[in-house]
N, C-alpha and C positions, 0 to 999 in steps of 0.2 A: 160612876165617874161622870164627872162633867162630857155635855159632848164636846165643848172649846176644846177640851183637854184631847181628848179621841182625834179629834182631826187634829190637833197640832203635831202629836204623836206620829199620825199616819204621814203627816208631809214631812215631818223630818226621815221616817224609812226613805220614802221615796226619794230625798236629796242624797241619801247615803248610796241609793243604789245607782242615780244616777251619774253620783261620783266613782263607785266604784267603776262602771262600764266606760265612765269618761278617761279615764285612767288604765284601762284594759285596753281601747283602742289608742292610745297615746304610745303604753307600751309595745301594743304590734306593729305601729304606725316607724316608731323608733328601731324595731327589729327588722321591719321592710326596708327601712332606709339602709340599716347595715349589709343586710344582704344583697340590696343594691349595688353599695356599694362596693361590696366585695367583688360582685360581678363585673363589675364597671372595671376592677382591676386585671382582672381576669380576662376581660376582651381587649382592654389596652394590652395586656401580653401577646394577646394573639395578634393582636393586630401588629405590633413588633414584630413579633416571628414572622408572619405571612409576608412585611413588607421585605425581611432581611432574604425570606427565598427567595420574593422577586429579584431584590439586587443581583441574588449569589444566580440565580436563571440566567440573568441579561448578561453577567457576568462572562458566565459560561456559554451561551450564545455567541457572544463574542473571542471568546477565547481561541487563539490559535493552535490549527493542528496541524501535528508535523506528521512528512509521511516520504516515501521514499519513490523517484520516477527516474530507471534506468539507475540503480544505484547513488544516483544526486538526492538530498535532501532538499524537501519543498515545505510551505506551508502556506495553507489556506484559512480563513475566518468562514469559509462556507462550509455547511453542514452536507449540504450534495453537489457533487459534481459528474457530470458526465464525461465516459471515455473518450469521445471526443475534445471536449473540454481540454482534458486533461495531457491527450496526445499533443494538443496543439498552444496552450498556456505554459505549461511544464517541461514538455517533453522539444518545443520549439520543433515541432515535426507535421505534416501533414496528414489529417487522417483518412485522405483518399488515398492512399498506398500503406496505413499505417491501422494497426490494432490495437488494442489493450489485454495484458494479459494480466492476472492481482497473483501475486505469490505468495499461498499462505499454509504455512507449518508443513514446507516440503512438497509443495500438490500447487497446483495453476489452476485457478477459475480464467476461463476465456470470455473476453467480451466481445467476441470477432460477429458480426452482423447486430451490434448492440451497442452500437456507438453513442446513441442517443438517450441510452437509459440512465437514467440519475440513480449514481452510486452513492451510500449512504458512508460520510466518512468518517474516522478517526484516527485516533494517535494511531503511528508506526503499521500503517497500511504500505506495501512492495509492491509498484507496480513494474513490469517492464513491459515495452512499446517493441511490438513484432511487426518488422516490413516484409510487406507483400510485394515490393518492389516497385519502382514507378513506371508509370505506362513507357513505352516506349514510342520513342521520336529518332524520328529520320531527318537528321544534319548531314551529309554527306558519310564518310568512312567511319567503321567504327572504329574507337580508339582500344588498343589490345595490351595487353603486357604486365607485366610485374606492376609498373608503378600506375596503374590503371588498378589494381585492388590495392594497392599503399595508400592511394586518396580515397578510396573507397573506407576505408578503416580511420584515415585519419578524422576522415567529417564524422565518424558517429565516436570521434573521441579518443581511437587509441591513439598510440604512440609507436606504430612497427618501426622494428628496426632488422637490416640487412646483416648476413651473418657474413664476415670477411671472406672475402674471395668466396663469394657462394650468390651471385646475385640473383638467384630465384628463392633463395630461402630467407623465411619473414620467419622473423619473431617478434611476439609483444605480453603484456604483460593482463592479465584477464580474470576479474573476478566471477566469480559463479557467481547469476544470476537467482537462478530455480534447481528443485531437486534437491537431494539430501545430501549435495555439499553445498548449499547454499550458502555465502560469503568466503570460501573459501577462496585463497590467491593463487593463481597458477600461471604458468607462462606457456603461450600456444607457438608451436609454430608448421608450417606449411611451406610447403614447395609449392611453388606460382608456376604452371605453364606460360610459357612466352607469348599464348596465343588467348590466355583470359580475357575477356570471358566465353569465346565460343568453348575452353574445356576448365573443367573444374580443379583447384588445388588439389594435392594427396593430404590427407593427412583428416583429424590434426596430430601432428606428434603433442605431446603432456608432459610437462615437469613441474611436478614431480610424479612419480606413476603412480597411478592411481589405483589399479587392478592388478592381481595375479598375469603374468604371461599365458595367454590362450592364444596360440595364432588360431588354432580349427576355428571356423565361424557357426559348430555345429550345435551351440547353447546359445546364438545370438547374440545382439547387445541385450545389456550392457558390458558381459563379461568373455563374448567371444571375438576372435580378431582381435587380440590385444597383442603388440608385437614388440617384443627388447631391442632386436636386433637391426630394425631397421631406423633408428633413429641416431645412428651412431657420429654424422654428420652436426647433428644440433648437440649430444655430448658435447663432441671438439671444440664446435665453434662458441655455442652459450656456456657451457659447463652447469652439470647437476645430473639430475637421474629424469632421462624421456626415456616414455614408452612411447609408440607409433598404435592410430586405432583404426583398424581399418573401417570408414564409412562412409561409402560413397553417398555423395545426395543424389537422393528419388530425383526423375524425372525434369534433371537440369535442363534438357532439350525443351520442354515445355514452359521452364521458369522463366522470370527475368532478368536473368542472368547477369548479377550485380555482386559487390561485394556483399551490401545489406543482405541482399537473399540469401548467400552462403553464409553470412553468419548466422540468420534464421535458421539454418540446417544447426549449426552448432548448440545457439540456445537450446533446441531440438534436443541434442543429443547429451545436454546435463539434464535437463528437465525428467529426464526419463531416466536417470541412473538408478 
């Protein structure tokens, strides 16, 4: 064979093979693109998603939560609030004579010398604000009597009312706080000495009754001292079914002797049913 012939032979392989690989990286070149591109669709998704948590975050960030202070319904955009805080924005109460207590599934977390600690909040949190009473000041005479615990009760809200022809007996209308009759409605009422607060109401009588009749005090509260018979006077005059429980508060002589603080004793005494 000619050599013309040989080498012309030999460059046409070489053009063939250089076509083929030219055409091999065209088609990977073309397959990298696709994959590219698929990916490219794939981080646009995520980048969608990621931006849509953000909103749905900021969202919820901002979202209001509702929560309950003293049975009033409150709501705040903040994620923590301190007892304090909360005694004093919410509760429109001072938190040097005032506490925080959270009420939760029948049981009380105290935040009594924790005023300052930031609580972590959300939906349908129960607080109630427990007075320790306010310091006491010397104006001249103290003022004594029935309607000296009547304003006592009205400032944290209630509504007492006088049973006819009976003016040291109070009645009002009182939801449970704490304890495992928590939101239950019941009506308290007390006989007021004429010389409150140096001596403490009886009582409280309960209606509707709440316990078995135990007068013996000899199984304690919550089920001892519990008495039909001497409430016979709020019968007549409110109408319904009172029992009388006998509890006196601890260490009156040392307290500060307020209405707030006797009802402390009360809160006291559902907390612990």
């Amino acid at each position: 064979m000619p050599e013309d012939q040989d080498v012309s032979r030999n460059e046409g392989r070489d053009t063939c093979t250089e076509l083929q690989m030219a055409e091999a990286h065209l088609q990977q070149a073309e397959a990298d693109l696709t994959a590219a591109q698929g990916a490219e669709k794939i981080a646009a998704r995520e980048i969608d998603a990621a931006a849509q948590e953000i909103h749905e975050a900021e969202e919820h960030h901002h979202q209001e939560i509702h929560f309950e202070v003293d049975g009033e319904p409150c709501e705040t955009t903040k994620h923590e609030l301190t007892p304090n805080r909360i005694i004093e924005e919410f509760g429109k109460k001072n938190p040097a004579d005032h506490y925080l207590v959270q009420i939760v599934a029948g049981h009380t977390d105290s935040y009594q010398g924790k005023g300052d600690v930031p609580i972590k909040m959300h939906n349908c949190m129960n607080f109630q604000i427990v007075s320790t009473g306010p310091k006491p000041v010397s104006h001249g005479p103290i003022a004594t009597g029935v309607g000296v615990f009547l304003d006592g009760l009205r400032a944290m809200g209630y509504d007492p009312k006088l049973l006819q022809g009976k003016p040291d007996h109070v009645v009002f209308d009182y939801c449970v706080p704490s304890g495992r009759f928590t939101g239950r409605s019941v009506r308290l009422g007390f006989v007021v000495p004429t010389d409150f607060p140096m001596t403490t109401p009886t009582g409280p009588h309960v209606s509707p009754g709440i316990h078995p009749s135990h007068p013996a005090g000899d199984v304690g509260h919550p089920l001892g001292g519990v008495h039909d018979s001497q409430s016979a006077a709020f019968q007549q005059g409110a109408g319904g079914d009172w029992q009388y429980w006998s509890r006196p508060y601890p260490d009156w002589t040392t307290s500060k002797k307020t209405a707030v603080a006797y009802m402390s004793h009360i809160y006291r005494l559902w907390d612990t049913q």
